[in-house]
C-alpha positions in Angstrom: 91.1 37.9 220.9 91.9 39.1 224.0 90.9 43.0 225.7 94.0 44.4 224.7 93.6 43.2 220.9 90.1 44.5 220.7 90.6 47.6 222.2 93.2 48.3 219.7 90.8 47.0 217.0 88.2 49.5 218.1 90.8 52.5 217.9 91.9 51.4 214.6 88.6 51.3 213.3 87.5 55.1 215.2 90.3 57.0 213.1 89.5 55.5 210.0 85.9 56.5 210.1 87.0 60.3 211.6 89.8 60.2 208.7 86.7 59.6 206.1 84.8 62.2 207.9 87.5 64.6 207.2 88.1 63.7 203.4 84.7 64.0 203.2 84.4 67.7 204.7 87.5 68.6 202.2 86.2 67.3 199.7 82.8 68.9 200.7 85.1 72.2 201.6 86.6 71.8 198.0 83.6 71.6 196.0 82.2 74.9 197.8 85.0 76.6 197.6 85.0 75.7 193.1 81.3 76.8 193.4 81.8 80.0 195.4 85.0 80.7 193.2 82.8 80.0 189.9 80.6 82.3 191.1 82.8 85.3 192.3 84.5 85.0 188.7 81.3 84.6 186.7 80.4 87.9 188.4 83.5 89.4 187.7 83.3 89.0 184.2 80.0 90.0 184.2 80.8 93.2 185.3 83.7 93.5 182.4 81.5 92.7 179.9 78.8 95.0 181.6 81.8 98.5 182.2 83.2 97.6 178.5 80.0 97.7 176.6 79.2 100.6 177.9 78.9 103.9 175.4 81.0 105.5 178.0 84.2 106.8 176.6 87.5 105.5 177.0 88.8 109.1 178.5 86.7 108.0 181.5 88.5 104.6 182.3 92.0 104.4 183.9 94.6 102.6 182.3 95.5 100.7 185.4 92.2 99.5 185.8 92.6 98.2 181.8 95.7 97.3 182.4 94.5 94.7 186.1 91.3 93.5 183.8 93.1 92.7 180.9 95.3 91.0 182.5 92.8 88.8 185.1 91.1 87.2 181.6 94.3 87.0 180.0 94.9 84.8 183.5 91.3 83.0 183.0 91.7 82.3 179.8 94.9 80.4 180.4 92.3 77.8 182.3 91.0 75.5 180.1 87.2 75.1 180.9 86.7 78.4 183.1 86.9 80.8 180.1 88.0 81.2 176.5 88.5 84.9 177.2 88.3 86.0 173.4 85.2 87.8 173.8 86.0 89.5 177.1 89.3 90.5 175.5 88.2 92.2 172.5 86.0 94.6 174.6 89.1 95.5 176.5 91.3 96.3 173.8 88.9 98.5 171.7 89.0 100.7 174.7 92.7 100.5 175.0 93.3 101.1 171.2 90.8 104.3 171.8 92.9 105.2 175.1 95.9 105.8 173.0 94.4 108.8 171.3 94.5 110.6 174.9 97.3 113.1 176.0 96.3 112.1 180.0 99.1 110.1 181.5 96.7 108.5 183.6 93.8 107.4 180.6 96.3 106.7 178.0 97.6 103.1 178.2 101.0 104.4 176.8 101.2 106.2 179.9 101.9 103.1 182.3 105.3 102.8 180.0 106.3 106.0 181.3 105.4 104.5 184.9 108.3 103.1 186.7 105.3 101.4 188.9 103.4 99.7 186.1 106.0 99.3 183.3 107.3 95.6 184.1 103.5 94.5 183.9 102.5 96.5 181.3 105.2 95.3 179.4 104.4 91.5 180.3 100.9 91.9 179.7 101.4 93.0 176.3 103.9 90.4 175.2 101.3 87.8 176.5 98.5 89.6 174.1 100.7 89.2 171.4 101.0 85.2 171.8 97.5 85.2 172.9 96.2 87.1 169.6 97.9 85.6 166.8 96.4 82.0 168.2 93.1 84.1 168.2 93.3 85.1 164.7 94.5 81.6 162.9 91.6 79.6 164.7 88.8 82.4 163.7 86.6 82.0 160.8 86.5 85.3 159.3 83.4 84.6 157.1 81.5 84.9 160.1 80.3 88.4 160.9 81.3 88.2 164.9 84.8 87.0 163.5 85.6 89.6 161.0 84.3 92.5 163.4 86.9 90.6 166.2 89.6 89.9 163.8 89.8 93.6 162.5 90.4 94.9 166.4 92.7 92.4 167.0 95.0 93.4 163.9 94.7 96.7 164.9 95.9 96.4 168.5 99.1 94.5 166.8 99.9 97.4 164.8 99.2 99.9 167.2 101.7 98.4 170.1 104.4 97.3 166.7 105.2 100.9 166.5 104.3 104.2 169.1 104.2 106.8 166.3 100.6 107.1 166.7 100.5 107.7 170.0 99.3 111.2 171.2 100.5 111.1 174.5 104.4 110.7 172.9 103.4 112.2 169.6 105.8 115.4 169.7 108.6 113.4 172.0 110.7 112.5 169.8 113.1 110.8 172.4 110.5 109.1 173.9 109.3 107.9 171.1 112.9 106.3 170.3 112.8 104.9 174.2 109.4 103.1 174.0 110.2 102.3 169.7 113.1 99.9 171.4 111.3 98.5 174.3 108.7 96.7 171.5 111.4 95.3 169.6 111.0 92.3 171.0 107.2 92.6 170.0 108.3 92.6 166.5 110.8 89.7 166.7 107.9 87.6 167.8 106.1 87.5 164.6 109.2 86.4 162.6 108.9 83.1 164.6 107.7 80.3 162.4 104.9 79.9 164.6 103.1 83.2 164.5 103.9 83.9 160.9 102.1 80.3 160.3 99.2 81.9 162.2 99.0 84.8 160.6 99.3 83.3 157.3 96.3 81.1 158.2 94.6 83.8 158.8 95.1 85.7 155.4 94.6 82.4 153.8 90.9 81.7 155.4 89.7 85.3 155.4 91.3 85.5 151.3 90.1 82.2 150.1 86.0 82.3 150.8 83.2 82.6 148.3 83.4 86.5 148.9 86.8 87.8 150.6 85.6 87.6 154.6 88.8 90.7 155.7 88.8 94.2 154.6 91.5 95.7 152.4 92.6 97.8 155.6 93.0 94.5 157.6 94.8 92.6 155.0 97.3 96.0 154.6 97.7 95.9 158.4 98.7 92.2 158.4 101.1 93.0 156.0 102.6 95.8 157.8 103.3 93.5 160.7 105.0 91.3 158.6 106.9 94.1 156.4 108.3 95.4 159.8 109.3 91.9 161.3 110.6 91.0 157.7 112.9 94.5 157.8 114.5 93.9 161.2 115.4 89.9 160.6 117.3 91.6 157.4 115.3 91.4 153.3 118.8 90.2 152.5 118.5 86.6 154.2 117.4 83.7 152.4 114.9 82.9 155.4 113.6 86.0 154.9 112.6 85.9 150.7 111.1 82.3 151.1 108.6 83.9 153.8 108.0 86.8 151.3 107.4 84.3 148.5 105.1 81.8 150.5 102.8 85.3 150.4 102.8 84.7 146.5 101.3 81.5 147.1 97.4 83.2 148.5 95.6 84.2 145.6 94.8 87.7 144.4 96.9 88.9 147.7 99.1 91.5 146.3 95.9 92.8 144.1 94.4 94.0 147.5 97.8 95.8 148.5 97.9 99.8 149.0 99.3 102.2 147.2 101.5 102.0 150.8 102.0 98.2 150.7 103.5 98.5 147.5 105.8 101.6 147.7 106.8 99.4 150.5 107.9 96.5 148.0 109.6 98.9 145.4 111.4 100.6 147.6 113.0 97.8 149.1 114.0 96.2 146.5 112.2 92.9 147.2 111.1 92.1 143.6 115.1 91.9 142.4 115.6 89.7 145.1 112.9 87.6 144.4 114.2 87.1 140.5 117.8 86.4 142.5 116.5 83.9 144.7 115.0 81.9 141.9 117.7 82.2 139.8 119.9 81.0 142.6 117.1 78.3 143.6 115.8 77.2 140.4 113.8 74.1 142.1 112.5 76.1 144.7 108.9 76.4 143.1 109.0 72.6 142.2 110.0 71.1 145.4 107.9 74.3 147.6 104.1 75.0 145.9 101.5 72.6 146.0 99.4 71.9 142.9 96.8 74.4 144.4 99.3 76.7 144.6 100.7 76.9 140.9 98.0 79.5 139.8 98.2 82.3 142.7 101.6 82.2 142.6 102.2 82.8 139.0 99.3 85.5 139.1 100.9 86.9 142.4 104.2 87.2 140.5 102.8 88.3 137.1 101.3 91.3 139.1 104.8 92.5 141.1 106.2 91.9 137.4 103.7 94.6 135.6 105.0 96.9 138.7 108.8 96.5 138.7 108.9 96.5 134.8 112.2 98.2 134.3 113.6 95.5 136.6 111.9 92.2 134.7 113.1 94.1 131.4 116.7 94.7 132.9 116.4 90.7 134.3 114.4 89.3 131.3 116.1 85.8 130.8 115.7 85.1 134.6 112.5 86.0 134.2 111.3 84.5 131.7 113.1 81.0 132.8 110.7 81.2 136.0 107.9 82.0 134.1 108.6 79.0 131.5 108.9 76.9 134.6 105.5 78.1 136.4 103.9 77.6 132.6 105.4 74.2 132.6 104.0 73.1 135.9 100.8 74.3 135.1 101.2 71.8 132.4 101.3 68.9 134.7 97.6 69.5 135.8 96.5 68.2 131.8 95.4 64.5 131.9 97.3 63.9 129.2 100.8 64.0 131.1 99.6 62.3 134.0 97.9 59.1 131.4 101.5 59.4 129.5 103.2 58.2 132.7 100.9 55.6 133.3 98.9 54.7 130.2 97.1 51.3 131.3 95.3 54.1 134.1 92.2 55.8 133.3 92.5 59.4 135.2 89.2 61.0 136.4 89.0 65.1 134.9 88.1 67.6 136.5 86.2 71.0 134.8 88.7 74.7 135.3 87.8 77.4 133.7 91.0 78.0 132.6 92.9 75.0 132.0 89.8 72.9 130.8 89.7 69.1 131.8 93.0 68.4 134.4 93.4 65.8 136.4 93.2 67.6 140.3 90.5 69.2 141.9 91.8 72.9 142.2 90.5 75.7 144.3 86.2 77.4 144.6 86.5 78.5 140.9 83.6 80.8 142.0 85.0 83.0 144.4 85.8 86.5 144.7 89.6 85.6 145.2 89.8 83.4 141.6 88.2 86.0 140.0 90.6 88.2 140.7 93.4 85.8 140.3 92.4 85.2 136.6 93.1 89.4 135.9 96.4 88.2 137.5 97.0 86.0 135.0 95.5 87.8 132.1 98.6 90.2 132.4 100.3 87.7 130.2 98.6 88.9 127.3 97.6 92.4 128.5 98.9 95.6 126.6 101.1 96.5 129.8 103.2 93.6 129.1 103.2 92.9 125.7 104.4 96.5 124.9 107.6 96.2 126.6 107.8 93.3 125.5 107.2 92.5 122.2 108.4 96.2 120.9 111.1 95.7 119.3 109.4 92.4 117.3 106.5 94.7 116.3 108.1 97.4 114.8 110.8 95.0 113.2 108.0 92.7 111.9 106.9 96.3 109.4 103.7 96.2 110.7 103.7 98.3 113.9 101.6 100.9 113.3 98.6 97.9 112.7 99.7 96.5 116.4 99.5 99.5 118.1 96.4 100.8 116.2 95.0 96.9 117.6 96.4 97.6 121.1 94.7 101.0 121.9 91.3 99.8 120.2 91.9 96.9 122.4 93.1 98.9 125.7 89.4 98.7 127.2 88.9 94.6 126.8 88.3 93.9 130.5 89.9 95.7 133.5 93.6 95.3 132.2 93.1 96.3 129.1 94.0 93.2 127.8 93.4 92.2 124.0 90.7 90.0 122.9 90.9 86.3 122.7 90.6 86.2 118.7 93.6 88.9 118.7 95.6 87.0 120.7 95.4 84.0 118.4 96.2 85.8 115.4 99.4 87.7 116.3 100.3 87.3 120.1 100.7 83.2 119.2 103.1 84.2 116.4 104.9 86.8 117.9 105.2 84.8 120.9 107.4 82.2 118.7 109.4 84.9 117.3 110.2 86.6 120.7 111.2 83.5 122.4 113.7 82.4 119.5 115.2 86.2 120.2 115.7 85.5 123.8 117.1 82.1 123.2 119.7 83.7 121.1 119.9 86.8 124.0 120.6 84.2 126.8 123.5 82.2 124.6 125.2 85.4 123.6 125.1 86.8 126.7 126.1 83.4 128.6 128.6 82.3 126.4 130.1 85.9 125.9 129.9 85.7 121.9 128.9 89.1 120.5 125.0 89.5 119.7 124.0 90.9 116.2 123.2 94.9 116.4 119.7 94.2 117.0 119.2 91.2 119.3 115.2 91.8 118.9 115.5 91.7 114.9 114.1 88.6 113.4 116.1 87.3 110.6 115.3 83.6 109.0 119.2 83.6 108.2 120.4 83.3 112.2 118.4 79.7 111.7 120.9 78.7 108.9 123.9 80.0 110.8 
């Protein structure tokens, strides 16, 4: 190799070692600069953590700064690794839910919406909470004591920023109100997406279905409220619309929690006729829809709107008494002794329920809060408030309706439905039972085949079996 050739050799070789050197320093540069960020953000937060804990009142913090910290974890949190945010969050917006009670443009976080400065990122911000809380709510546990305390702020900041009438700083505006009530429209729309109402219905489902109900009453009327309002705007007329109603029906003991609000809600919309519509119009919906676990909280679920909206199951009583028959008859399918009838050669394995005896699935915790409450659901089927409407006119047609009232009021205080004892119910529900259902059969043909009823469609008469 000649002088030339090793000089260039010797270059070559310089600049890769200097070039190594400087990935080196980068990388050195790099690593310092993570470590120094690390740091300047774990300070940060302490200092959150450290201002929001504080006993100090919310009157005493300015809605910008709320407004810049919530959104910085909201930024964090989006960082997998650096952050999950959810506790730095929740500090936040328990101040922010307490600023809205303020009349001060500058304290109230309502007032950056009258801000031409802060609206866009107000508005952002709190579009990006909503995503961020719904994921929040459908991963938590709620039988853990941090995670109920959490879950119940983070339902309340949805309802707070779902509708501004609560709002003292806009409280007496009534135009205002009207402005900033159609700037979070869009809020609302985002929990009729199939995505958040899945979240929020695994979050009813978990906090609903422990050994001992793990959400307040006030939080599960809150969730519903959110859902009422994004159910209202998407239209209660849509198909859509009734199945996500009904997939409610499906947690047990739900609509037993409701409010005297939640439910005047219900009945005032009409959403019971609709449901007895949709079925009617959809008559495999419940086959091809609820899963064996779900037979029982739905028919309780529905049993308890029905005791509500009597007039209506009265004025609609073939309907609904077809989807009862057909709840009754998948409930049937649980019993061993369908399932060994399809396949007789198989030996099933039984399973203990307190209500259906030995079945062939493993059901829900037959020991929790929810079931127990699910079973006064179901007890309706016998309980004076439905067998008075309707079995009347069989009773008093029978001659013997003075006894069966007499039976009914000494009978009134059997539990927390008043429902009648089991010996009762075998010696003259059983039988009356039989009686009313022949009455309805001959109700539905008449009334389907247009051939005029006898005067008294309810009167039984052993000579309509000859005819």
């Amino acid at each position: 190799m000649d002088a030339r050739s090793q000089f260039i050799q010797a270059t070559v070789d310089a600049r890769v070692k200097r070039l190594e050197s400087i990935k080196q320093d980068e990388a050195i540069v790099k690593l310092q600069s993570a470590c120094r960020s690390k740091l300047v953000v774990g300070a940060r937060l302490k200092d959150i953590k450290t201002f929001y804990s504080d006993s100090a009142p919310s009157s005493q913090i300015k809605n910008v700064q709320m407004l810049n910290d919530i959104t910085y974890v909201l930024v964090l949190s989006k960082k997998k690794g650096l952050v999950s945010g959810e506790s730095y969050i929740v500090l936040i917006l328990r101040k922010i839910i307490q600023s809205l009670e303020s009349t001060n443009t500058k304290v109230s976080f309502g007032g950056l919406f009258l801000s031409k400065i802060h609206l866009k990122r107000a508005n952002v911000t709190i579009n990006d909470l909503f995503n961020k809380i719904t994921i929040l709510l459908s991963e938590m546990e709620p039988s853990a004591v941090l995670h109920s305390k959490t879950s119940g702020t983070l339902v309340h900041f949805l309802v707070s920023f779902s509708s501004t009438s609560t709002w003292s700083l806009i409280k007496n505006n009534a135009s205002v109100q009207s402005a900033l009530g159609s700037l979070f429209v869009p809020l609302i729309g985002l929990l009729t997406s199939p995505k958040t109402y899945q979240c929020l219905l695994t979050f009813l489902e978990r906090g609903i279905c422990e050994r001992k109900v793990a959400i307040s009453k006030e939080c599960i009327n809150a969730v519903f409220t959110l859902l009422f309002r994004s159910f209202k705007q998407e239209g209660l007329d849509k198909a859509e619309v009734i199945e996500k109603f009904l997939k409610l029906l499906s947690i047990p003991s739900l609509f037993k929690r409701f409010s005297h609000f939640s439910l005047k809600q219900i009945s005032e919309s009409g959403l019971f006729l609709k449901i007895i519509n949709f079925l009617n119009q959809n008559p495999e919906y419940t086959n091809k829809t609820l899963k064996i676990e779900e037979y029982l909280p739905f028919m309780g679920n529905y049993l308890y709107l029905s005791n509500l909206h009597q007039n209506i199951m009265i004025e609609n009583l073939p309907d609904w008494l077809s989807h009862i028959n057909n709840l009754l008859r998948l409930c049937q399918t649980l019993s061993p002794l369908s399932k060994s009838a399809e396949n007789k050669s198989s030996k099933t394995t039984t399973y203990w329920h307190p209500l259906f005896g030995n079945i062939s699935y493993k059901l829900e915790n037959t020991s929790s809060e929810a079931f127990i409450m699910m079973k006064s659901q179901i007890s309706l089927l016998w309980s004076c408030q439905l067998i008075r409407p309707l079995f009347h006119n069989i009773i008093h047609a029978t001659g013997s309706s003075k006894r069966k009232e007499d039976q009914c009021k000494n009978s009134a205080n059997d539990g927390e439905n008043g429902t009648f004892s089991f010996g009762e119910i075998s010696n003259s529900l059983q039988s009356n039972f039989k009686l009313f259902n022949l009455s309805i059969t001959l109700y539905y043909r008449f009334t389907k085949e247009n051939i005029e009823p006898p005067t008294d469609i309810f009167y039984y008469d052993t000579s309509w079996r000859q005819r």
